[in-house]
C-alpha positions in Angstrom: -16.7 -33.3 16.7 -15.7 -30.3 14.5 -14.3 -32.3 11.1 -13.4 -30.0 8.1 -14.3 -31.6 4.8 -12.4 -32.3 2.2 -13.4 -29.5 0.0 -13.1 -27.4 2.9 -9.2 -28.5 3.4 -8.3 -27.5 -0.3 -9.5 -24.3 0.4 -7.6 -23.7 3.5 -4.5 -25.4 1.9 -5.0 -22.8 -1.2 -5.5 -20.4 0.4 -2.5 -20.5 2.5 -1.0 -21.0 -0.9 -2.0 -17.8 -2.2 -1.0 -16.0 0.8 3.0 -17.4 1.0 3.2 -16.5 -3.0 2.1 -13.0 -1.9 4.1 -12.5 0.7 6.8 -12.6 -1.3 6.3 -9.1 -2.4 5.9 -7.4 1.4 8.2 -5.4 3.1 7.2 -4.8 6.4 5.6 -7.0 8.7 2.1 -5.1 8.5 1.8 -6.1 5.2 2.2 -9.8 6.1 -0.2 -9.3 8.6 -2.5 -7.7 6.2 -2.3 -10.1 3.7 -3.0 -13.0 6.1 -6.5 -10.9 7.1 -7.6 -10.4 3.9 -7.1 -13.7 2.5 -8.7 -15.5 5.4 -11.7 -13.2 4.9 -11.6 -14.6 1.2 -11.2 -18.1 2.7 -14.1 -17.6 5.3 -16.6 -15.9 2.6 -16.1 -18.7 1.1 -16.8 -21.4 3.9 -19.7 -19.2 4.7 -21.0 -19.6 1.4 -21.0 -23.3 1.1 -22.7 -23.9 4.9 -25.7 -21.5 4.2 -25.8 -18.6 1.3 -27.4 -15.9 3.8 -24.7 -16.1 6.0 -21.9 -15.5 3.4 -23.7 -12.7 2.1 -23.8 -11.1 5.5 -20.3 -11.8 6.2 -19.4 -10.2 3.0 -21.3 -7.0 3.4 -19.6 -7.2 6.7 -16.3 -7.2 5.1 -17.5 -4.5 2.8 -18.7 -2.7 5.3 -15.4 -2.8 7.0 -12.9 -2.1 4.2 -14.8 1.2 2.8 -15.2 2.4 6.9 -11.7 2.2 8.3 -8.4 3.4 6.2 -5.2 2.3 6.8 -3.5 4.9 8.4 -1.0 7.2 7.6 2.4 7.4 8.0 3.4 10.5 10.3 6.7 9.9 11.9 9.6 12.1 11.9 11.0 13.0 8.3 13.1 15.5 6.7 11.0 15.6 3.7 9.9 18.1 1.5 6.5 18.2 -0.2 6.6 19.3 -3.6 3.7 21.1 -5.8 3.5 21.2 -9.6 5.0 24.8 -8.9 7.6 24.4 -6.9 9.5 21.4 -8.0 11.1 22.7 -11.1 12.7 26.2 -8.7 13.7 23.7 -5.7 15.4 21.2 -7.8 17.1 23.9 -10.6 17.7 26.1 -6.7 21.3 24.6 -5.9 23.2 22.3 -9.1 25.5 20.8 -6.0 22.3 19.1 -4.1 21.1 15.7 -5.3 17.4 15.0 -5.1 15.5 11.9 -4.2 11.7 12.2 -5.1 9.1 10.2 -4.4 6.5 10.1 -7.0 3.5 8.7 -4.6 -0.6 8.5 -4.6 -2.4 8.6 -1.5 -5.1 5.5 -2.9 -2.1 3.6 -3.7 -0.9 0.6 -1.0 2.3 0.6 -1.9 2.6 4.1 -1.4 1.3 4.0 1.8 3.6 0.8 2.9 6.8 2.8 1.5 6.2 6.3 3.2 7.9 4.5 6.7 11.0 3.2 4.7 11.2 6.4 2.5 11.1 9.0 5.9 13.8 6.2 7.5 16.3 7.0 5.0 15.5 10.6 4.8 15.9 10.7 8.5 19.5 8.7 8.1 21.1 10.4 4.8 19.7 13.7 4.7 22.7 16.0 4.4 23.6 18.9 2.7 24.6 17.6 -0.7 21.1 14.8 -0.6 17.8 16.2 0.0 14.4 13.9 0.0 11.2 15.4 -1.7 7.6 13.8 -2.3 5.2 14.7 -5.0 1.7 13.6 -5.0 0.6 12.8 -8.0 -2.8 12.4 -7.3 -2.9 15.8 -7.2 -0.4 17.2 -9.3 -1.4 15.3 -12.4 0.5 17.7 -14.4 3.8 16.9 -12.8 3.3 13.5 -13.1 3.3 13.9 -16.8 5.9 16.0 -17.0 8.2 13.6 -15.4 6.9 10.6 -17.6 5.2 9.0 -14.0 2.3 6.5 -14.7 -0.7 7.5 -12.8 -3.0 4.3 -13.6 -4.2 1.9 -10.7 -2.3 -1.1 -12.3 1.1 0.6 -12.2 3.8 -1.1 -9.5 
C-alpha cells in the first residue's frame, strides 16, 4: 500500500497552507489555478528530493525548463484602450480639459499586470464614454514617463 509519511504529510499540509494565505490576494480564477500548480511543483520538488536526489533535480530542471519555455499569455480581448508613448501622453491628456483619464501604468514582466489587463479592458469596455477615456502606458518601455509620473519601476513594487 501507498502510505505517506509523516514528514511527508506536513509538507502537503504546509503547503496547502501556503497556498490558501496566497490566494487571498487573486482575482481571477486563473490565478488560483496558478498558484495551486506552482506550489504543488514546490511540494513535489520537494518529495522528489527526499525519495532519491537525482530525481528531484530532474524534476526541477523540468520545472525550469517549463517556466522559462512557455509565457503566460496575453490578454487580447476587445478594449477601448489607448496606448500611450512617452510622447504622446502629455498632448492626449492636456487635448480636451472636459475628458477624465484612467491610466494604467503596467509592465509586460509584471504578473499582476498581466492578471489585471482582463479587468482593466472589462471596464473600459463598460464605462468608456465621452467624458472617461482608458489609456495604458508601458513602463517598461517608457521609463521616462514612468518617472515623470512618480511610477515605481522596481520588481518588488505591488
Amino acid at each position: 500500500p501507498c502510505l505517506l509519511s509523516q514528514r511527508e504529510v506536513e509538507i502537503l499540509m504546509f503547503l496547502s497552507a501556503i497556498v490558501m494565505m496566497k490566494n487571498r490576494r487573486s482575482i481571477t480564477v486563473e490565478q488560483h489555478i496558478g498558484n495551486i500548480f506552482m506550489f504543488s511543483k514546490v511540494a513535489n520538488a520537494i518529495l522528489f528530493f527526499r525519495l532519491d536526489i537525482r530525481m528531484g533535480l530532474l524534476y526541477l530542471t523540468l520545472c525550469i525548463v517549463f517556466l522559462m519555455t512557455c509565457k503566460p499569455p496575453l490578454y487580447m480581448g476587445p478594449e477601448y484602450i489607448k496606448y500611450f508613448s512617452d510622447k504622446t501622453i502629455d498632448e492626449e491628456l492636456e487635448r480636451d480639459k472636459r475628458v477624465t483619464w484612467i491610466v494604467e501604468f503596467f509592465a509586460n514582466w509584471s504578473s499582476e499586470c498581466q492578471s489585471f489587463a482582463p479587468i482593466f479592458a472589462d471596464l473600459s469596455l463598460k464605462y468608456n464614454c465621452a467624458g472617461l477615456h482608458f489609456g495604458k502606458v508601458d513602463v517598461g518601455r517608457y521609463t521616462d514617463v514612468s518617472t515623470r509620473y512618480q511610477v515605481s519601476t522596481s520588481p518588488l513594487t505591488q
